[in-house]
C-alpha positions in Angstrom: 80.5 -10.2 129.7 76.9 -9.7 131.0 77.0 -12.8 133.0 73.1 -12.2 133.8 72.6 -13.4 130.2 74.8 -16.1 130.5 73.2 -17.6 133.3 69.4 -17.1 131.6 70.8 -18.8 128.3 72.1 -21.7 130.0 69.3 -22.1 132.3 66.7 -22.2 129.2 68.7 -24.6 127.5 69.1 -26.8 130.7 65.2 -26.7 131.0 64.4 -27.0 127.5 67.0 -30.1 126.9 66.5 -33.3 129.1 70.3 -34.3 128.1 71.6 -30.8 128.8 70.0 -31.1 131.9 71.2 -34.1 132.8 75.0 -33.4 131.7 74.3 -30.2 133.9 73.6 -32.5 136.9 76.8 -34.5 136.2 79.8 -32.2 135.4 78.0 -28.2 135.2 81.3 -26.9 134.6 82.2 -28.5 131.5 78.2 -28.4 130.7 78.3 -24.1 130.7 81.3 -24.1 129.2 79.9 -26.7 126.0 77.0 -24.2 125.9 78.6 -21.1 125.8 80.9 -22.1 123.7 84.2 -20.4 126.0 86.7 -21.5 128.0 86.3 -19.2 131.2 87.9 -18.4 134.2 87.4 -20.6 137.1 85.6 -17.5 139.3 83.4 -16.6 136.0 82.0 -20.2 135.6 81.8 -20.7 139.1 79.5 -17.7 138.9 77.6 -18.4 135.7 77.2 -22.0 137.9 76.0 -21.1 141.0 73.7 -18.5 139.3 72.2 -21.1 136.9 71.6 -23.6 139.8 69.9 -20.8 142.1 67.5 -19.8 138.9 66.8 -24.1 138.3 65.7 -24.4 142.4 63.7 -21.1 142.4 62.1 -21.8 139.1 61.2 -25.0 140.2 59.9 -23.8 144.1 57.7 -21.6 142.2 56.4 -24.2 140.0 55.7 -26.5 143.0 54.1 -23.5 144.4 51.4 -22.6 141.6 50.0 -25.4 142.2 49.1 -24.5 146.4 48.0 -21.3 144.7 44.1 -22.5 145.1 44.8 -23.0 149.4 45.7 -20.0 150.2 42.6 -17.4 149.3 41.1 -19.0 146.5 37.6 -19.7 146.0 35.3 -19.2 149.2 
């Protein structure tokens, strides 16, 4: 299982999907699982998990960040 794909599926379904998201935030385990359609091993969704939640915060940091873009060396 390529459990890099995993983790990029469910995050654009959590991002895309205000309900998944939010079913994400309460129970991710069971969320993952309902998405990928698989009953897994704890240490494989823990994985899939933790990877999906690190993807969501950096996404979202560099979201927050594009918009400082302009303070740092923009226009002079």
């Amino acid at each position: 299982m390529d459990i890099k794909a995993k983790i990029d599926e469910v995050v654009n379904k959590v991002k895309s999907d205000p309900d998944i998201a939010s079913k994400f935030q309460k129970d991710p385990i069971k969320t993952v699982e309902g998405i990928l359609g698989v009953d897994l091993p704890d240490d494989m969704i823990k994985q899939v998990v933790d990877g999906v939640k690190a993807k969501i915060d950096i996404d979202g940091i560099k979201d927050k960040l594009g918009g400082l873009g302009g303070l740092f060396g923009g226009n002079k």
